[in-house]
C-alpha positions in Angstrom: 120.1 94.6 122.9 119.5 94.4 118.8 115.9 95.8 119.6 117.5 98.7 121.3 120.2 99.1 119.1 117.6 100.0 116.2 115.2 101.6 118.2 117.4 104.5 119.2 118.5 106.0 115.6 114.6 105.8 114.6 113.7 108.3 117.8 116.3 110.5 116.3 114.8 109.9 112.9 112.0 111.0 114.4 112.9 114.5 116.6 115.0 115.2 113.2 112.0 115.3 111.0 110.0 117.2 113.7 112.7 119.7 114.1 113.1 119.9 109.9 108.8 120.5 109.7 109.1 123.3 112.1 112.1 125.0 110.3 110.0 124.1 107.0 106.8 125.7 107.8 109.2 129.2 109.9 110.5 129.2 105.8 106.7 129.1 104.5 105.5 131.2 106.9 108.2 134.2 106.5 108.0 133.5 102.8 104.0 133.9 102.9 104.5 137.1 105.0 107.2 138.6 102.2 104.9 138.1 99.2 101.8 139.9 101.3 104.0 142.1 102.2 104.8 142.9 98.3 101.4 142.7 97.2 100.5 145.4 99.6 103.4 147.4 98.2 102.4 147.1 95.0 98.9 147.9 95.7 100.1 151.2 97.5 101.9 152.1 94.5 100.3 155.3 93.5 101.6 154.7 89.8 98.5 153.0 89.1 96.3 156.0 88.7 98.1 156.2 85.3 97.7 152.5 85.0 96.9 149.6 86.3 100.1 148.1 86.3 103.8 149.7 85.1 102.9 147.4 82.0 99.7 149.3 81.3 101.5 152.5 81.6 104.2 151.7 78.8 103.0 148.5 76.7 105.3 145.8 75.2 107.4 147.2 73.3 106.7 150.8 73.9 108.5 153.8 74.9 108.3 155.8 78.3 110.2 158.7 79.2 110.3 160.8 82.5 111.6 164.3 82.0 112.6 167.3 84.3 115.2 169.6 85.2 118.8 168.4 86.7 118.1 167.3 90.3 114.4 167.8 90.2 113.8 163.9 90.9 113.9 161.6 87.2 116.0 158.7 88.8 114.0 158.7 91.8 110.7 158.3 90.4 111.9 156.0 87.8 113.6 154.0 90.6 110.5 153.4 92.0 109.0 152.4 88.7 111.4 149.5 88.8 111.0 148.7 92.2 107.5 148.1 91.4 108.1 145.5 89.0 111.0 143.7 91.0 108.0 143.7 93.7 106.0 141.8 91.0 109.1 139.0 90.7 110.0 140.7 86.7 113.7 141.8 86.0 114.6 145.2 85.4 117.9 146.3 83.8 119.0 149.6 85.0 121.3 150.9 82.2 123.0 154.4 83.7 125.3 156.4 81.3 126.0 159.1 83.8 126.4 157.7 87.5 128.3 154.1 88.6 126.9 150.7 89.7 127.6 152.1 93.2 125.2 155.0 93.1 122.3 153.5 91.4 122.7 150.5 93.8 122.2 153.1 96.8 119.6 154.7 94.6 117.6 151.6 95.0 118.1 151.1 98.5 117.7 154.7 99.7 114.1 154.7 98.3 113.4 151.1 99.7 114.2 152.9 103.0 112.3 155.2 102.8 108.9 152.9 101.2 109.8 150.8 104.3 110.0 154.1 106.4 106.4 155.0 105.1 104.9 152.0 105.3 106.0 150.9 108.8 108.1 147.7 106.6 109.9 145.9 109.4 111.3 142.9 107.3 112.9 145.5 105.2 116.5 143.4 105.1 114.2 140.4 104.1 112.6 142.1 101.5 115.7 143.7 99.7 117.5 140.4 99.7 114.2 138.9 98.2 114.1 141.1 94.7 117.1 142.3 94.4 118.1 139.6 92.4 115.6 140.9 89.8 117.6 143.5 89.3 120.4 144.1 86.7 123.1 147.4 86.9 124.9 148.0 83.6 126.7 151.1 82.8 128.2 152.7 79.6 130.1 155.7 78.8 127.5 158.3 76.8 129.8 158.4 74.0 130.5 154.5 74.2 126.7 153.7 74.3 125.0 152.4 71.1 121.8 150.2 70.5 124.1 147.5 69.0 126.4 147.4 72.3 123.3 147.4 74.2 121.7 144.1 72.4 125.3 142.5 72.4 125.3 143.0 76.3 121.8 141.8 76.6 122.3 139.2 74.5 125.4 137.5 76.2 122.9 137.9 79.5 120.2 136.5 78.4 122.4 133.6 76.4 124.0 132.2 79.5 120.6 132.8 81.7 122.2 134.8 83.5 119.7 137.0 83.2 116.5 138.3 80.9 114.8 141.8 81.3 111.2 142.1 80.9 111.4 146.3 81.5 114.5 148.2 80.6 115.5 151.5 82.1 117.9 153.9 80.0 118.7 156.7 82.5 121.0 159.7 80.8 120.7 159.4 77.3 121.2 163.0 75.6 118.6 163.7 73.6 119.4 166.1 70.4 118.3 166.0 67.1 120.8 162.7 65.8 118.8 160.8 68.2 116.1 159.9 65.5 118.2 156.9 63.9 119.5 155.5 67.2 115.6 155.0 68.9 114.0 153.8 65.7 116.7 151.1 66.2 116.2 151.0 69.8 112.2 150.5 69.3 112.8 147.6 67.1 115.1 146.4 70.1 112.1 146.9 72.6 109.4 145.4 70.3 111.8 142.2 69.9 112.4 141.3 73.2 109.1 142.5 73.8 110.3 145.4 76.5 108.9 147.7 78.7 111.5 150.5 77.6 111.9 154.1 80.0 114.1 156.6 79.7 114.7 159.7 81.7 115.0 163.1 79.6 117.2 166.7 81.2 115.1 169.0 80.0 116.9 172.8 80.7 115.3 175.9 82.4 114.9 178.5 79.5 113.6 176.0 77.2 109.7 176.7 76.0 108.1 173.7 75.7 106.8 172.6 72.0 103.3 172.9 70.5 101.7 169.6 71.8 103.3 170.9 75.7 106.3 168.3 75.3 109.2 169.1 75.5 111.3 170.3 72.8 113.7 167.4 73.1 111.1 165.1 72.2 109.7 166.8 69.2 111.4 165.0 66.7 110.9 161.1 68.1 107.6 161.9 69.8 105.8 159.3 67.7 108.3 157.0 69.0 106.8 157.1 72.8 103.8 155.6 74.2 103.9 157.8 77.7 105.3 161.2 78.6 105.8 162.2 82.0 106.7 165.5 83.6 107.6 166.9 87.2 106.9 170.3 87.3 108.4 171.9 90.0 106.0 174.8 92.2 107.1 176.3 94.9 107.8 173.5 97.2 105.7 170.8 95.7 107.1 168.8 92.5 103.6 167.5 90.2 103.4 164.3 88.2 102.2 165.2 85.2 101.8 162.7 82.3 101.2 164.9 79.3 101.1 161.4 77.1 99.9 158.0 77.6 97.9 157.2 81.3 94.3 157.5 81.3 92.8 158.9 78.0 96.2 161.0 77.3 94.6 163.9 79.7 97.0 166.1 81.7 96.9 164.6 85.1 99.0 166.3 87.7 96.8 164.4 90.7 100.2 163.3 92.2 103.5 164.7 93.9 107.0 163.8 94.7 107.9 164.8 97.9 110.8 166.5 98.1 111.8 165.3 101.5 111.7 161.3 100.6 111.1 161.6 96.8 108.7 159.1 96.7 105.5 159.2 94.9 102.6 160.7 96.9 98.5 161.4 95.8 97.5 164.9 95.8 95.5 165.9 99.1 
């Protein structure tokens, strides 16, 4: 009876542990398929005609800016900018002067979708869950926003490990002639933290562009920035054009957004 008594918990002991391996290796398994699954994103990224990584397009501590018209496409292609680096497991604070947490969040999600769409991405629920956490939303007012309120904020984040950037996205910012003070101090920000720093630029209709092709919002800080981009709009096809920075600062314009799904596209 003691024989039996003892033998009986040990079987359970023993179905228990098979029933934990199997659940063990589903986890590894679904884990292994998730990080092919981002490696193959990241490898479809057309971004890396202009470098071979987002890090190669803007270096530590540089400056990137992505400018256009209203409602040509900035936020989408910088979206997927960051979503290219959240697929790579590094943190990207998303700093919006202009639209709520809300709105970027859909932002994010709408062009996931629609990556997920292309791509035939089944485990696209899976995948979301898996980076989003390498994502930060922090909003300002424009006339609230200031380097030093930004470092504070980033600061108190990255004091209680709540959270540490490694690229920073500024989408809104005006750009006018004051600006020169405020980004010298926000380039000694970047080069401290040692940042991969973006921001997106309205540029407006009638404006000529300036001597060098960028635009005339840049001219003053144009030192400042390590890579330019433009979408051009023509006719019903938007260009990528990086006018500064990307493969031997050369005019590219090999690449699209399409307007349809705003994502990133080669040039057929």
């Amino acid at each position: 009876m003691g024989a039996s008594v003892v033998e009986l918990p040990v079987e359970r002991a023993i179905i228990d542990f098979s029933r934990h391996s199997n659940r063990a290796r589903i986890i590894q398994l679904r884990e292994r398929n998730l990080k092919m699954l981002k490696n193959d994103l990241i490898l479809r990224n057309p971004l890396r005609l202009m470098g071979r990584e987002n890090e190669s397009i803007v270096p530590e501590g540089g400056f990137g800016a992505v400018f256009a018209r209203a409602g040509v496409g900035k936020t989408a292609l910088i979206v997927q900018v960051a979503l290219n680096t959240m697929l790579q497991q590094k943190n990207v604070l998303h700093v919006s002067l202009n639209d709520p947490v809300e709105k970027v969040n859909l932002w994010y999600q709408e062009v996931l979708n629609s990556l997920a769409h292309q791509y035939h991405v089944r485990q696209i629920k899976e995948l979301w869950e898996s980076i989003q956490m390498n994502r930060f939303i922090m909003t300002f007012k424009v006339e609230g926003f200031s380097v030093p309120k930004l470092e504070e904020r980033v600061k108190d984040l990255t004091e209680q490990q709540i959270f540490n950037p490694h690229m920073v996205i500024i989408d809104g910012l005006p750009f006018d002639d004051r600006l020169r003070t405020p980004l010298e101090g926000m380039k000694e920000f970047s080069e401290k933290h040692r940042l991969h720093l973006w921001f997106t630029v309205t540029t407006h209709r009638h404006e000529a562009p300036g001597a060098d092709g960028l635009p005339v919002q840049l001219e003053s800080v144009a030192d400042l920035f390590d890579t330019v981009i433009q979408l051009q709009p023509e006719g019903k096809k938007i260009h990528i054009c990086c006018l500064k920075g990307g493969p031997g600062d050369e005019q590219t314009g090999h690449q699209l957004l399409d307007p349809s799904t705003m994502l990133i596209r080669d040039l057929k």
